[in-house]
DSSP file (Angstrom, degrees, kcal/mol; ACC not computed):
  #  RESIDUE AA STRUCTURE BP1 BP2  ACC     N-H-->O    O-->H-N    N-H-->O    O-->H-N    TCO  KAPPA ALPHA  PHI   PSI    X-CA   Y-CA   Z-CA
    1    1 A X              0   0    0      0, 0.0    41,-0.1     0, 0.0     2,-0.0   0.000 360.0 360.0 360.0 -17.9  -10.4    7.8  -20.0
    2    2 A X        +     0   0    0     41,-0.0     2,-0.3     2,-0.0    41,-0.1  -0.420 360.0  63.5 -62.1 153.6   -9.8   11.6  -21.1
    3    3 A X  S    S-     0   0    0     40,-0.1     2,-0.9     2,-0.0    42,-0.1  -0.841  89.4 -36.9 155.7-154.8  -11.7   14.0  -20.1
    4    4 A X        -     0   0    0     40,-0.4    40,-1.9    -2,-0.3    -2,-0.0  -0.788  64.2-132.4 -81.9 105.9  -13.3   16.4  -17.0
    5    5 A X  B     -A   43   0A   0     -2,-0.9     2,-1.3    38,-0.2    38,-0.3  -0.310  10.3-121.2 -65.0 157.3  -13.7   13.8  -14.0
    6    6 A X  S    S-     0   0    0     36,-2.8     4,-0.2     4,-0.2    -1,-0.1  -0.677  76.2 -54.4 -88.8  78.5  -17.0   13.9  -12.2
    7    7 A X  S >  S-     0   0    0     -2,-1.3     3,-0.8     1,-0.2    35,-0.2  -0.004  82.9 -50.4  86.4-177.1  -15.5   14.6   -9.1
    8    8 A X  G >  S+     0   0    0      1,-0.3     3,-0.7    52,-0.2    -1,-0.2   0.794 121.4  61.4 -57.6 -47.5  -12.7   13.0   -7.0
    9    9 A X  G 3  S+     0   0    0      1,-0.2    30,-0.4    51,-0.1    -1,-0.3   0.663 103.5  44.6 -59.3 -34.2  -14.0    9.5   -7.0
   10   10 A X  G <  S+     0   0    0     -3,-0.8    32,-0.8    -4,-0.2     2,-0.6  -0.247  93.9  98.6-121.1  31.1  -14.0    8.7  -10.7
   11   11 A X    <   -     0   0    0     -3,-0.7    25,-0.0    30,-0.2    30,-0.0  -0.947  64.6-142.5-119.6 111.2  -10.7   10.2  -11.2
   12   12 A X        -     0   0    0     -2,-0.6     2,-0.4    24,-0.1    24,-0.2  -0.307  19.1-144.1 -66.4 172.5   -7.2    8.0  -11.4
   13   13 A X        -     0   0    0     22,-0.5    22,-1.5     2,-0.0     2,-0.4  -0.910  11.5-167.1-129.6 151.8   -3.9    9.9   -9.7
   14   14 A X  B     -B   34   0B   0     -2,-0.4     2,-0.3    20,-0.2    20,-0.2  -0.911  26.5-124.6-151.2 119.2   -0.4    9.5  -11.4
   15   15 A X        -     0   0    0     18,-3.2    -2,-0.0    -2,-0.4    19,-0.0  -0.341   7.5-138.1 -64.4 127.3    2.2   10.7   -9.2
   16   16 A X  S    S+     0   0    0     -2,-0.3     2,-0.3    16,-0.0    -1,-0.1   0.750  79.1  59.0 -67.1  -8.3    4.8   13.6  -10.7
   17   17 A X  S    S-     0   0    0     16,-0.1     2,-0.6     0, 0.0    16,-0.3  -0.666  72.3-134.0-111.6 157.7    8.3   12.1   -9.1
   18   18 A X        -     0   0    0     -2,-0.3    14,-0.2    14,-0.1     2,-0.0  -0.818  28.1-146.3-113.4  98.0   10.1    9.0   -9.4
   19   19 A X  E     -C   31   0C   0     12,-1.0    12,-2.2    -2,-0.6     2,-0.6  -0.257   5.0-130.2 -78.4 162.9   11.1    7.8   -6.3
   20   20 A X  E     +C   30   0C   0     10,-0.2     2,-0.4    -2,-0.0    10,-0.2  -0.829  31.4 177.3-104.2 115.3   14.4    5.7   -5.2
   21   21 A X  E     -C   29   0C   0      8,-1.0     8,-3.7    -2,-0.6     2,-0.7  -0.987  19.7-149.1-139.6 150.8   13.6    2.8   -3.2
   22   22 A X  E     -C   28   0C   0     -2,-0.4     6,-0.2     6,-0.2     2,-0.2  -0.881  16.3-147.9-140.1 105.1   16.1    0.0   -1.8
   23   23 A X  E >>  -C   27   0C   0      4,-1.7     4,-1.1    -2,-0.7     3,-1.0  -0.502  39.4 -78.7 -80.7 169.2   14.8   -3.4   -1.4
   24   24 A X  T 34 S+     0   0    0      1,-0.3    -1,-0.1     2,-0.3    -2,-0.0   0.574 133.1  56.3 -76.4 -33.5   15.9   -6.5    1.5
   25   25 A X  T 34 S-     0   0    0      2,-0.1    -1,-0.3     1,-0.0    -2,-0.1   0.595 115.9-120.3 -94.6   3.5   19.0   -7.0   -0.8
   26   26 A X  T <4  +     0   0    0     -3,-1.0     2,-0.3     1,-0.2    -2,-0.3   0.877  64.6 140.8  67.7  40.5   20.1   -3.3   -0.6
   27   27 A X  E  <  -C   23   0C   0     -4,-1.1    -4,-1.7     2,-0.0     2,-0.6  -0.764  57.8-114.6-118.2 151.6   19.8   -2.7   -4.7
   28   28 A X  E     -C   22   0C   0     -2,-0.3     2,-0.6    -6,-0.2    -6,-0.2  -0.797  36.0-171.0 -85.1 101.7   18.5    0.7   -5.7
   29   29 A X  E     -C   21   0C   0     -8,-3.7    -8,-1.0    -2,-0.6     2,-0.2  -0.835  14.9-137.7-102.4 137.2   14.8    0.5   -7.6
   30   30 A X  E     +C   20   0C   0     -2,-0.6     2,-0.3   -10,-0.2   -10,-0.2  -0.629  29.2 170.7 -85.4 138.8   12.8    3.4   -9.5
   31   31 A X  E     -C   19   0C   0    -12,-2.2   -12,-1.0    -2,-0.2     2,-0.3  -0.967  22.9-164.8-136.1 142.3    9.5    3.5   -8.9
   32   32 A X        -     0   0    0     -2,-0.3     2,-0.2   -14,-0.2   -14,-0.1  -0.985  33.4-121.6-140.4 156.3    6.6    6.2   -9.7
   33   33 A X        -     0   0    0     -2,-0.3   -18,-3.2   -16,-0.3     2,-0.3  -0.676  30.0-175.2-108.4 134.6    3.3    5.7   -7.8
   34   34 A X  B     -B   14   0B   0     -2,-0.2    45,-3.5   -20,-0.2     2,-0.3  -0.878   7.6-178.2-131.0 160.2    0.1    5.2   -9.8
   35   35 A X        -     0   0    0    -22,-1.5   -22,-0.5    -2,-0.3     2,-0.3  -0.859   5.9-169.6-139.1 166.8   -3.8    4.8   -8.3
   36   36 A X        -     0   0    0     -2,-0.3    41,-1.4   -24,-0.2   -24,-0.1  -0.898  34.1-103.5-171.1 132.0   -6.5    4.2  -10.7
   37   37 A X  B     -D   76   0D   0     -2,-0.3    39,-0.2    39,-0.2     4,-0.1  -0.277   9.4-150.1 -86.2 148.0  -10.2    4.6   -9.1
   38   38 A X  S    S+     0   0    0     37,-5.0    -1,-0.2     1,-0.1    38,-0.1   0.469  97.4  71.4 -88.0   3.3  -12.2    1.1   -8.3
   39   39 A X  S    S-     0   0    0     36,-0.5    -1,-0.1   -30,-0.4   -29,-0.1   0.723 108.0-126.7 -70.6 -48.4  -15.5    3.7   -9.2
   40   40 A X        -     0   0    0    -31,-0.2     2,-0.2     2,-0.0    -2,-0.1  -0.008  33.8 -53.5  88.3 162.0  -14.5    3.6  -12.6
   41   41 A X        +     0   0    0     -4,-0.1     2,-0.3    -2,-0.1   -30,-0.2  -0.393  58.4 178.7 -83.5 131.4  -13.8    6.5  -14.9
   42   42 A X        -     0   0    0    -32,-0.8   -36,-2.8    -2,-0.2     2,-0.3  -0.936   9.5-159.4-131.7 113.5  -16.8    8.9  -14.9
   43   43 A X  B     -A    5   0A   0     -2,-0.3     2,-0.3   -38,-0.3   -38,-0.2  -0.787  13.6-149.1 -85.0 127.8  -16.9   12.6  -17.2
   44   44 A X        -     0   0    0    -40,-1.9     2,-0.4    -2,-0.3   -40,-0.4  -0.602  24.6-119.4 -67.0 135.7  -18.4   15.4  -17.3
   45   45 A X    >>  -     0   0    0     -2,-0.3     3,-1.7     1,-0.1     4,-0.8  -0.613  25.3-109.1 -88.1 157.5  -19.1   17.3  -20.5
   46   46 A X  H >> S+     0   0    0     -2,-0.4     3,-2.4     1,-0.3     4,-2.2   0.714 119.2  56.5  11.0 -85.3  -17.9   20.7  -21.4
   47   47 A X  H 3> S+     0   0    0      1,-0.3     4,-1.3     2,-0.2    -1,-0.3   0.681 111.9  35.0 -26.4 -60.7  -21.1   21.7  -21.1
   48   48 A X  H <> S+     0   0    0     -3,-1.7     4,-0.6     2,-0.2    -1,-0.3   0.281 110.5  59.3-106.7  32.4  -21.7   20.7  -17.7
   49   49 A X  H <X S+     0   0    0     -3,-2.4     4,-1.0    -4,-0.8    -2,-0.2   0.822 110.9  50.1 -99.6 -63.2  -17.9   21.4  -16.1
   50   50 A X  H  X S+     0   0    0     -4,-2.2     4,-0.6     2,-0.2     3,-0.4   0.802 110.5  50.0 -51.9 -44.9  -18.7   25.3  -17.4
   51   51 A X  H >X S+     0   0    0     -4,-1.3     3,-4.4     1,-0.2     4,-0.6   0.935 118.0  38.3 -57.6-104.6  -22.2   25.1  -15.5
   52   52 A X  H 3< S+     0   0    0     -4,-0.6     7,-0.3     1,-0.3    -2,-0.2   0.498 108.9  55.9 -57.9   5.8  -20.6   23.9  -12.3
   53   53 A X  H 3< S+     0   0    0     -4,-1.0    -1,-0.3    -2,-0.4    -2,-0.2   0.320 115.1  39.8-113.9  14.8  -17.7   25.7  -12.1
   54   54 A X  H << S+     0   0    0     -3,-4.4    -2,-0.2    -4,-0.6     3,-0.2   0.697 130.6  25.6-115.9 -24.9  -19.5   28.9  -12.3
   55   55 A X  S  < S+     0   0    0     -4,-0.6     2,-0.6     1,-0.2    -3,-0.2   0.831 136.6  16.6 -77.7 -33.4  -23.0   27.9   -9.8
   56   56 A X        +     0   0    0     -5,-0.4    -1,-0.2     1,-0.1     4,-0.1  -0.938  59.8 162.1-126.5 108.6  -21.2   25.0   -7.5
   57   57 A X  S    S+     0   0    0     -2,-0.6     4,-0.2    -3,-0.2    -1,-0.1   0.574  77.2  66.9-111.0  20.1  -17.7   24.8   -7.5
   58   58 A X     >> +     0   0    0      1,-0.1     4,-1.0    -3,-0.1     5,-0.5   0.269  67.4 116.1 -85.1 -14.3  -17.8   23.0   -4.6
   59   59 A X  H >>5S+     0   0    0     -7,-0.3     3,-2.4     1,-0.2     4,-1.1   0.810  77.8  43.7 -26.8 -82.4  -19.4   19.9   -6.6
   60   60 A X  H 3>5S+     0   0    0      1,-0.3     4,-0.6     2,-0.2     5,-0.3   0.822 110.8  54.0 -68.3 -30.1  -16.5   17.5   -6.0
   61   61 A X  H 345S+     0   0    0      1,-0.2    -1,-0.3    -4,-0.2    -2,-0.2   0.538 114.3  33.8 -71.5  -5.9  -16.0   18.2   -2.8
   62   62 A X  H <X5S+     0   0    0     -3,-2.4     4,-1.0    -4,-1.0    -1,-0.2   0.069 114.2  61.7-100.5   2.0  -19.2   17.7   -1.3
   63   63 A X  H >X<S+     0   0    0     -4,-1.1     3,-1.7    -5,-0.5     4,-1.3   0.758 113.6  43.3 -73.3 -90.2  -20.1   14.4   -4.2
   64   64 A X  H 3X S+     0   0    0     -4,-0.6     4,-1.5     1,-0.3    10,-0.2   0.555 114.5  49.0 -30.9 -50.9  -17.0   12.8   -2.5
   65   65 A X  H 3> S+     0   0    0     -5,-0.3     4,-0.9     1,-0.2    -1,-0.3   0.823 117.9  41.4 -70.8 -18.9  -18.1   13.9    1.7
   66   66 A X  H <X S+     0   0    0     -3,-1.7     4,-1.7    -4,-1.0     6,-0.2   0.805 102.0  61.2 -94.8  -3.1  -21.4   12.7    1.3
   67   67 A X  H  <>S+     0   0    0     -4,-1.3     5,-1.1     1,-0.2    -1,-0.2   0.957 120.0  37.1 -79.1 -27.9  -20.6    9.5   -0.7
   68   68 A X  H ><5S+     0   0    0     -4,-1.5     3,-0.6     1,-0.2    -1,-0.2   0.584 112.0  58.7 -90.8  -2.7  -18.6    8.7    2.8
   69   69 A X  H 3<5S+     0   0    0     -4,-0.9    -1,-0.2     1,-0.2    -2,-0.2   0.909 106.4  44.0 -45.4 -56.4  -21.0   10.3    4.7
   70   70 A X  T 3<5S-     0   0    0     -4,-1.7    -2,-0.2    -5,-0.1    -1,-0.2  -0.037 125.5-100.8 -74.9  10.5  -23.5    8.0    3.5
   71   71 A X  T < 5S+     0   0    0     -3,-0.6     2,-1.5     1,-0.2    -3,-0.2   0.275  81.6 130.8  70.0  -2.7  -20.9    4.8    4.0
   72   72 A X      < -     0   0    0     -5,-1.1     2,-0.2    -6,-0.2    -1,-0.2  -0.711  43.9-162.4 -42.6  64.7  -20.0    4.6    0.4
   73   73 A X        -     0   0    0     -2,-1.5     2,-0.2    -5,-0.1    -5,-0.1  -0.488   7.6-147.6 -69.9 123.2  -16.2    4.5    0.6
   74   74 A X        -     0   0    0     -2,-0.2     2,-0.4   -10,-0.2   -64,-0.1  -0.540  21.4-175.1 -65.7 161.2  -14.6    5.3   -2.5
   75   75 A X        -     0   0    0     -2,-0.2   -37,-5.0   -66,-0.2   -36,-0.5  -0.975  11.4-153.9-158.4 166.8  -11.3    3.4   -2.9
   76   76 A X  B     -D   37   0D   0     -2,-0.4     2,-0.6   -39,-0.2   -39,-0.2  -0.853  20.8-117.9-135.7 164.0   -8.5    3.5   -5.5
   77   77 A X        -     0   0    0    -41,-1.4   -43,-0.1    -2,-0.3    -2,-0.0  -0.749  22.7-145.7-107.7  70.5   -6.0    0.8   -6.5
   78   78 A X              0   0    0     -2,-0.6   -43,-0.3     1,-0.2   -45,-0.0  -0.113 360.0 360.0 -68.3 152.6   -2.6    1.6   -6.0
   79   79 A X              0   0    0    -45,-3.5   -44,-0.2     0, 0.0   -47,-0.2   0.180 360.0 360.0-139.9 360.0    0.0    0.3   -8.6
């Protein structure tokens, strides 16, 4: 699951805070907010992260508008 993602879509997110949240009964719970991609985890090597971040750096950010251009919603799994 390490590694350089191939763009935004094949990348999980792990939130940096722990938030305070107060459920129905009024009791305090800690929560931190995780996503984890329904794409499944996809890397680039070395090789070709150095390649596209000096000719395209724009790679993930157009991979990602045209897979929803093209009706291909990515989606994520929140936990």
């Amino acid at each position: 699951d390490r590694g350089i993602p191939d763009g935004y879509r094949h990348m999980n997110g792990y939130g940096s805070h722990t938030f305070k949240l107060v459920n129905a009964q009024g009791q305090p719970v800690y929560c931190k907010f995780h996503y984890k991609t329904d794409q499944g985890i996809k890397n680039l090597t070395v090789e070709e992260a150095d390649l596209l971040a000096s000719t395209d750096p724009d790679y993930s950010i157009r991979d990602l508008y045209n897979a929803i251009s093209n009706g291909n919603f990515p989606s994520w799994t929140f936990y």
